[in-house]
N, C-alpha and C positions, 0 to 999 in steps of 0.2 A: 754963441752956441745956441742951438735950438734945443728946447727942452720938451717934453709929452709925456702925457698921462698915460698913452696907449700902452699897452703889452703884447700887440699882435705885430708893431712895429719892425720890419728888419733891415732898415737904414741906416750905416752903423756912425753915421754925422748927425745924427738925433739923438741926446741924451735923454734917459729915462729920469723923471720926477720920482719925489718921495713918495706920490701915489701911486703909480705906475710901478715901482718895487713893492708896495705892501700888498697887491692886488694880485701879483706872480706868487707869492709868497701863501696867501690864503689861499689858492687858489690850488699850488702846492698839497699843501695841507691837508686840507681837503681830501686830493686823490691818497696821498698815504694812507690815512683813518678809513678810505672806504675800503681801498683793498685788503686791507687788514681786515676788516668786518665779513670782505668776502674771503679770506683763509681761511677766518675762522668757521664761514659756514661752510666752505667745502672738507674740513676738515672734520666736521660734524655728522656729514653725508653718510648713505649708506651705503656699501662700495655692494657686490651683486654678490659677494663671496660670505655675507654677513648675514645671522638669521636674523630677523625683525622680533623684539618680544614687546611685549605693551603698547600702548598708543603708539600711531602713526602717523603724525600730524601731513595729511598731503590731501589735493584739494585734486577733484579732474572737474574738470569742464564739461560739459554733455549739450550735442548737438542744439539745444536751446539756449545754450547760458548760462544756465544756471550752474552751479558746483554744488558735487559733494562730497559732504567731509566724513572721510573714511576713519576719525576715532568716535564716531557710535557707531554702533549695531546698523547695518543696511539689508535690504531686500534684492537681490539683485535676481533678472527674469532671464532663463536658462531657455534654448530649444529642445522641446519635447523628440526624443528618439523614434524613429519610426523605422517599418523594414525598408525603407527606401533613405532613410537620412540619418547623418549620427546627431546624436544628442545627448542628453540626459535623460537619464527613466531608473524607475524604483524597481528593488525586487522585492520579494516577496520569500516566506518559506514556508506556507501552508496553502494546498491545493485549494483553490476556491477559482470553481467555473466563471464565476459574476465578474473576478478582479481582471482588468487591463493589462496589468502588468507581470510580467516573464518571472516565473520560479527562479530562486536562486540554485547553484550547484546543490547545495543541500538539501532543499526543496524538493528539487529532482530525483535527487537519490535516493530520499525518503517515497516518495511518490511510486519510484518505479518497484524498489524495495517491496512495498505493500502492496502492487498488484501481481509480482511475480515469484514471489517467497512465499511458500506453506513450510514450517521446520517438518524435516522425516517423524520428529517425535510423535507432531500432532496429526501428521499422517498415518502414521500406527496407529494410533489409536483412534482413527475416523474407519479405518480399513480393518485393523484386528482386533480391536478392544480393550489395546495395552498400551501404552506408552512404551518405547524403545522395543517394542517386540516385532518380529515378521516373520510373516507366514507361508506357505508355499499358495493360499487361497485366504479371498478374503470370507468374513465372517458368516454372510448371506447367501455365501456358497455349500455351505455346510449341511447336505442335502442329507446324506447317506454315510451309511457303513459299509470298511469293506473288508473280502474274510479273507486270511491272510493261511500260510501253508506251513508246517513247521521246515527248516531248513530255504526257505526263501526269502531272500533278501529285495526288499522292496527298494527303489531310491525314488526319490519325489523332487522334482525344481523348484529353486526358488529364484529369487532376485531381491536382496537386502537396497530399500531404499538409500543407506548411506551409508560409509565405512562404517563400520564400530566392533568392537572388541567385544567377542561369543563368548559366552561362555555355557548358557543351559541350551537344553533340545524338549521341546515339552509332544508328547505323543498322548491320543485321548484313546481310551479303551470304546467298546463300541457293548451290548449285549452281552457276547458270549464273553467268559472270560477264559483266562489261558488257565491249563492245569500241566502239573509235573515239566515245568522249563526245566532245561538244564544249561542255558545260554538267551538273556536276552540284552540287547543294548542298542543302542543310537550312535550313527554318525552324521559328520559331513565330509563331501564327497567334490570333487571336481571331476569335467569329463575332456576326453579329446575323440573326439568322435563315440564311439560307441565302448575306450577304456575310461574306465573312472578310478582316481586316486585316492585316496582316503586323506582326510587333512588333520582330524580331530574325531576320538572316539570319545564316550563314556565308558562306565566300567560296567561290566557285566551284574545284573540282578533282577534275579529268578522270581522277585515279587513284584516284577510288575505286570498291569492288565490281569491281579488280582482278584480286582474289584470293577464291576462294570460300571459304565460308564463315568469313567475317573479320569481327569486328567492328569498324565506322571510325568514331571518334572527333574530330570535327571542332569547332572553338571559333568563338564567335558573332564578332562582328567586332567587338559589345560589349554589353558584359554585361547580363542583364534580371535587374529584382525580379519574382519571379513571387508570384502572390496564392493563398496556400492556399484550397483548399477552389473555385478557381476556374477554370472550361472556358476551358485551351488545344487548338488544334491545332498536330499536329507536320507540318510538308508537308515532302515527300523530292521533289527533281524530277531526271530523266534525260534527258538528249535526246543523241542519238548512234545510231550503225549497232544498238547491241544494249544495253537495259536489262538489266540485273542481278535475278535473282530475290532477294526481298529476307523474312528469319524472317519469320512471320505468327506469330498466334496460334487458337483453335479458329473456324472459320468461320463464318458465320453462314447459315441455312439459305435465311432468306424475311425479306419487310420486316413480319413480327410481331416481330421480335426489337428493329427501331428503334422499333415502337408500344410496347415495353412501356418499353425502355430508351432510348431517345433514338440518335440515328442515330449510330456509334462511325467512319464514316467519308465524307469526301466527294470526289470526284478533280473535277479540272480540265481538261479535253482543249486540245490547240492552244497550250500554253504552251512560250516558249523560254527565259524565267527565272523567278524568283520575284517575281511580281506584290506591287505596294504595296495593291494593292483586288481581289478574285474573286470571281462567283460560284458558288458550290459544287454539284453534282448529288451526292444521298445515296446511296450504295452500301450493299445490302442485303444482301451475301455474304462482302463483305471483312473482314478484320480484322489493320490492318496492326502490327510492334511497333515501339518508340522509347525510347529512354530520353534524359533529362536531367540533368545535375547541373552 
């Protein structure tokens, strides 16, 4: 019989030596312990469905060779976004002309916010002198007096910069003052063409335009939402021995000034109270003042 060290041998009239069996056998061995070594590292792995927390032991290679090891801190260099390319870019949330980079949504909002927001409040009182108050004219208009007829009901336009809830009518005496009323009071009015509604009156009282030049302050009898941006009229009515001349604002010359701008005032003759329905005659010369809040 022939005998051999070998183990690559498949001649099967060659018998294998004691070497040749211990050689299979380590060799054996071997591959068991490695594969094992490698279960236990694929076992260890992190499948894609798994979050990474703490160190990461992994190495990448970079077109030079070198590796880096991804458990310290690294730097790593991003492309700059441009209007023509995507990338990475910072935002910002405070307007500054100098910086490169693009406002954030908040940024903007705040931005646009402060170039196109004045509150009504602080517009009132840039235009009438009052916080939360509005007028049928502003303050710098306030030129003149005008004389008013017992039995005639004046109405005066306005436009309320922004909803809000009426509740007073402030009328300013002028010179003369009124004697023997036997009916005075404040409304607000809406109109449909040349009929006006009445929406909210005050109460009737005989002392006011007492005392000249006073402004009187008088409360609705209950309170109106008034609609920004929407034509009220303010009607003053006197009936007694002597109307009160009552601030005006710059006069109006001729009825071009209602062609260009719409008619800013209408009276009512023959009236002893504040009518629930009127209708109006357009006065071309008047311009009476009123305030609201």
């Amino acid at each position: 019989m022939v005998l051999t060290d070998a183990i690559n041998v498949t001649d099967s009239t060659i018998a294998a030596t004691a070497t040749a069996a211990k050689a299979a056998y380590d060799r054996g061995s071997t591959g068991i312990t490695n594969a094992a070594s490698a279960q236990t590292t694929a076992d260890a792995a992190v499948p894609k469905s798994r979050t990474v927390t703490g160190a990461f032991p992994i190495t990448v290679n970079t077109v030079s060779g070198s590796a880096i090891d991804l458990t310290a801190d690294i730097t790593l260099g991003v492309r700059d976004a441009s209007s023509t390319t995507s990338g990475v870019t910072q935002v910002i949330t405070a307007m500054d002309t100098a910086s490169p980079y693009p406002l954030s949504a908040a940024g903007i909002n705040s931005y646009v916010s402060g170039l196109s927001y004045i509150s009504a409040s602080t517009l009132s009182r840039v235009l009438y002198g009052a916080t939360g108050a509005y007028a049928t004219h502003t303050r710098e208009a306030l030129t003149t007096t005008n004389t008013n007829v017992s039995g005639t009901l004046t109405l005066t336009r306005f436009y309320p910069l922004q909803t809000f809830t009426c509740t007073n009518i402030s009328i300013t005496s002028g010179a003369v003052v009124s004697s023997g009323l036997t009916y005075c009071a404040f409304g607000i009015y809406t109109r449909s063409g040349s009929t006006f509604t009445r929406v909210r009156i005050t109460s009737s009282d005989t002392t006011i335009f007492n005392t000249a030049n006073t402004k009187y302050t008088r409360a609705l009898t209950s309170t109106s939402s008034l609609t920004g941006s929407t034509e009220y009229f303010i009607g003053v009515l006197q009936v007694g021995t002597v109307a009160a001349t009552t601030l005006g604002a710059i006069a109006r010359t001729d009825t071009a000034a209602n062609a260009a701008t719409g008619t800013q005032v209408y009276t009512v003759t023959g009236q002893t109270t504040l009518g629930t329905a009127l209708t109006g005659t357009a006065n071309a010369t008047r311009a009476d003042f009123a305030e609201v809040s």
